[in-house]
N, C-alpha and C positions, 0 to 999 in steps of 0.2 A: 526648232528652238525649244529649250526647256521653260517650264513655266517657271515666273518669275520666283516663288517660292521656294525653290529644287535650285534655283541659280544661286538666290541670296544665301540660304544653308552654306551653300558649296564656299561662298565668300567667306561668312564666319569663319570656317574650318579653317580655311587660309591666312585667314587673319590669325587666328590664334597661336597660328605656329610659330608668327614671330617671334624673337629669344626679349625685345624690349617691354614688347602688350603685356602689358597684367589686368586688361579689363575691357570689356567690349559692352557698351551700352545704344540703344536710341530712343529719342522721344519719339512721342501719341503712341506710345504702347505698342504692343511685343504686333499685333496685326499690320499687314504692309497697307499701302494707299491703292486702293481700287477704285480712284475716280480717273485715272491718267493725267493729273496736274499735281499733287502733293508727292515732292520728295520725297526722299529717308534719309535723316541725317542721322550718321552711324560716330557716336564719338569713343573715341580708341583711344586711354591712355594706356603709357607708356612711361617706361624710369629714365628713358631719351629717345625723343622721335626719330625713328630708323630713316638713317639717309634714303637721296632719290633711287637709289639704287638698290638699296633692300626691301623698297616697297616693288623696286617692278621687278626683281626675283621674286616679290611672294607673288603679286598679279598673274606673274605669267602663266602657274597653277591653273587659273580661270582664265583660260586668254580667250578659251572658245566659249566663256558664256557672257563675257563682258566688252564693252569698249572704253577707250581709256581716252578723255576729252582732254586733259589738265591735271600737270601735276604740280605741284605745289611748291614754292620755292622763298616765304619769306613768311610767319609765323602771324595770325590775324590775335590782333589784341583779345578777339571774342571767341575767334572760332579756330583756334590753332592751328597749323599747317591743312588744309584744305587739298585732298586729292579728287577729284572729279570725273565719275566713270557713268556709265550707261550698262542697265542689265536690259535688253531687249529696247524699248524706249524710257525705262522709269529712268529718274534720274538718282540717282547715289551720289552723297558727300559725305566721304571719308576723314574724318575730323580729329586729325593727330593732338593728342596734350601732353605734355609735361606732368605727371602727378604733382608734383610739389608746386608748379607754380600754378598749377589749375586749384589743390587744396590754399594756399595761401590767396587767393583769388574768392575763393567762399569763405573763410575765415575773417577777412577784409568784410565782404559784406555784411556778415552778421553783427560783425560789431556796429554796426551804422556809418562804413567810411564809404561807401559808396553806396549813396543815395537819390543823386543825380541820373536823369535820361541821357547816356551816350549815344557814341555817335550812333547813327542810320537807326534810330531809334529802339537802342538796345536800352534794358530796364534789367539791371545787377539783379534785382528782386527774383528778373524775369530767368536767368540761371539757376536759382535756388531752386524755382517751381519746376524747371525742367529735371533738373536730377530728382527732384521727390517723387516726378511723376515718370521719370525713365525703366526702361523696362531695362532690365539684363540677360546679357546674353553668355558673358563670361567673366568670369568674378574670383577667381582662384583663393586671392589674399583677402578674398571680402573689400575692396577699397570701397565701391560702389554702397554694398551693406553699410558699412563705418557713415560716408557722408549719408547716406540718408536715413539714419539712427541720429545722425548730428541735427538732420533738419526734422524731427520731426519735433522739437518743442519750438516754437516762434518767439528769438531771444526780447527781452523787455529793452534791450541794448537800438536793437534794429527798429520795435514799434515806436521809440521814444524820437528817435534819430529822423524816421519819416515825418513823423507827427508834427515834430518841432518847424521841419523845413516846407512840407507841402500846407497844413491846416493856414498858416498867414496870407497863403499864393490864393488860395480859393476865390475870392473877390476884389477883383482888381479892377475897384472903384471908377477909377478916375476915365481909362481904359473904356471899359463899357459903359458909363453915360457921356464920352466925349465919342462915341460910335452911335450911339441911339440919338445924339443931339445934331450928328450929321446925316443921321438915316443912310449910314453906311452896313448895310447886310454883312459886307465881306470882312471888311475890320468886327465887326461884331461877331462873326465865326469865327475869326483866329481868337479874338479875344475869351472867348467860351471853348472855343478848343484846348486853348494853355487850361482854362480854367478845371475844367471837366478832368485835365492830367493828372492835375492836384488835389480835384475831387477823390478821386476812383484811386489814387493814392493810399490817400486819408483812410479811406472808405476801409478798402482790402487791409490794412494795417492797424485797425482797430479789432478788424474779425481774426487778426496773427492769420491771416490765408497772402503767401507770397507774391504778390500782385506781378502776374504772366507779361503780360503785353496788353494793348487796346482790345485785340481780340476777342469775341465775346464774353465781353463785360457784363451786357443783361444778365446773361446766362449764369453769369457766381453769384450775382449782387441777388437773384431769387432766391440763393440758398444761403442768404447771411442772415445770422441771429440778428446784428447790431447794424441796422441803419433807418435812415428818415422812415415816416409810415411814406408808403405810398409808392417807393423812391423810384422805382422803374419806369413807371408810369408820367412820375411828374420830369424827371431824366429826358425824358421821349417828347414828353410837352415844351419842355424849354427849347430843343432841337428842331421842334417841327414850330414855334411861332418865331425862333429867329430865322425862321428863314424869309422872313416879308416886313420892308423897313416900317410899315405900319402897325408891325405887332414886337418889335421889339421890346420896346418898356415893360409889355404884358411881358413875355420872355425873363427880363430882367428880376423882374417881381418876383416869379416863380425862382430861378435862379436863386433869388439873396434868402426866401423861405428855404429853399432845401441846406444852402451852405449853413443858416441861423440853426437848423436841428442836426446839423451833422455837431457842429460846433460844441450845442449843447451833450449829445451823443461822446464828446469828448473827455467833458469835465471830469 
C-alpha cells in the first residue's frame, strides 16, 4: 500500500479535475494527522456540488488507494454534502459546498447574525477561524484568497453583536447561588459551563481573534493582549474548587472577580 501522503496527493489530483471544484482547502494545516485518531476534513467547493454519480466517476481514478464508506446524499447545514472514504485506515471527509451559499454563510456571520451555539455544538465564529486558518491546496479563481483577505480585519459589526449577547450571560446569578445553597456539584458545573461559554466568548471577541471551539482555550487565552490579570490560572481555580460541594462559594467568589474585570476590560 502506498504511504498515506503519495495516496492523498493522488486524491487532490482527482479531485481537481472535476469540471464544478474551483477550490480545494483543509483545516490544522497543509501536514496530514500522524497520531491515527485525527481526521482530514477536505472542503471542496464547487459552483454545484457534482452528483453521486460524478463523484464516484472521479473516485474510481483512486479506487486502488482508497475505500469508499458513505456517500452522501442530503446537504448538512455545517458541513455540506459529506462523502466518506478510508486512505489505508486514516479517515477522509470529503466536504462538498456551494460557493455562494457557503460565501453568503460567512457574510451572515460577520455581520453579527449568527452569534448563537448551533446545533452539536457548532460556534459560526468557529467557520471563520477555520478558513483563516485552512491551508490550500487548489485556489484557481483565488476564492479561498478573496474569503481569507475578507477575514483578515475582525468587523466592529461581529465584536459589537457578541459582546451585546454573551457579556450579560456571564453571571447567572440566581443559577449559581441557588446550586451552592443546595450543594449540588453538578448543577454548579452546568451552571459554570454555560457560564465559562459566554466567558471565552466575551474573552476572544474583545482580542477580534475568531473564537474556534472549546478546544484549547488556555492555549489562545496565553497569547491575548486583553484579558483579566491572572486569567488562566484563576480559569483553572474556579474548575478545580467546584468540583467539591464544600468549596463552591470559594469557586463562586473567584468566578464573579474574573467576570467583574472582564467586564471592566469591556467599557
Amino acid at each position: 500500500m502506498k504511504p498515506l501522503q503519495s495516496s492523498f496527493d493522488a486524491l487532490l489530483q482527482t479531485l481537481k479535475q472535476m469540471d464544478s471544484v474551483r477550490a480545494i482547502g483543509k483545516t490544522g494545516g497543509e501536514a496530514l494527522p500522524a497520531d491515527g485518531y485525527t481526521d482530514i476534513d477536505l472542503f471542496v467547493f464547487c459552483d454545484q456540488i457534482p452528483s453521486q454519480s460524478a463523484r464516484i466517476s472521479c473516485l474510481q481514478a483512486v479506487a486502488d488507494l482508497i475505500t469508499i464508506t458513505e456517500f452522501g446524499t442530503e446537504e448538512h447545514p455545517h458541513w455540506g454534502l459529506v462523502d466518506s472514504i478510508l486512505i489505508g485506515e486514516q479517515e477522509v471527509y470529503l466536504m462538498y459546498f456551494t460557493q455562494s451559499t457557503f460565501s453568503a454563510s460567512i457574510y451572515a456571520i460577520l455581520r453579527g447574525e449568527r452569534t448563537e451555539r448551533e446545533q452539536n455544538y457548532f460556534y459560526p465564529t468557529g467557520r471563520l477561524a477555520s478558513i483563516q486558518g485552512m491551508h490550500v491546496f487548489y485556489d484557481p479563481d483565488g476564492y479561498l484568497a478573496d474569503l481569507k483577505m475578507l477575514l483578515f480585519v475582525y468587523p466592529d459589526s461581529l465584536q459589537k453583536a457578541i459582546l451585546s449577547r454573551c457579556l450579560p450571560k456571564i453571571d447567572d446569578k440566581e443559577d449559581f447561588l441557588r446550586a451552592i445553597r443546595r450543594k449540588d456539584v453538578l448543577f454548579f458545573h452546568a451552571t459554570l459551563d454555560l457560564a465559562i461559554d459566554y466567558f471565552l466568548q466575551t474573552l476572544f471577541a474583545l482580542n477580534r481573534v475568531y473564537f474556534p471551539s472549546r478546544k484549547r482555550s488556555l492555549e489562545f487565552i496565553r497569547g491575548f493582549a486583553i484579558k483579566p490579570e491572572d486569567c488562566e490560572a484563576r480559569l483553572e481555580q474556579v474548575v478545580a474548587l467546584g468540583a467539591c460541594w464544600d468549596t463552591l462559594e470559594e469557586s463562586y467568589q473567584v468566578w464573579q472577580s474574573l467576570c467583574s474585570d472582564l467586564e471592566h476590560l469591556s467599557l
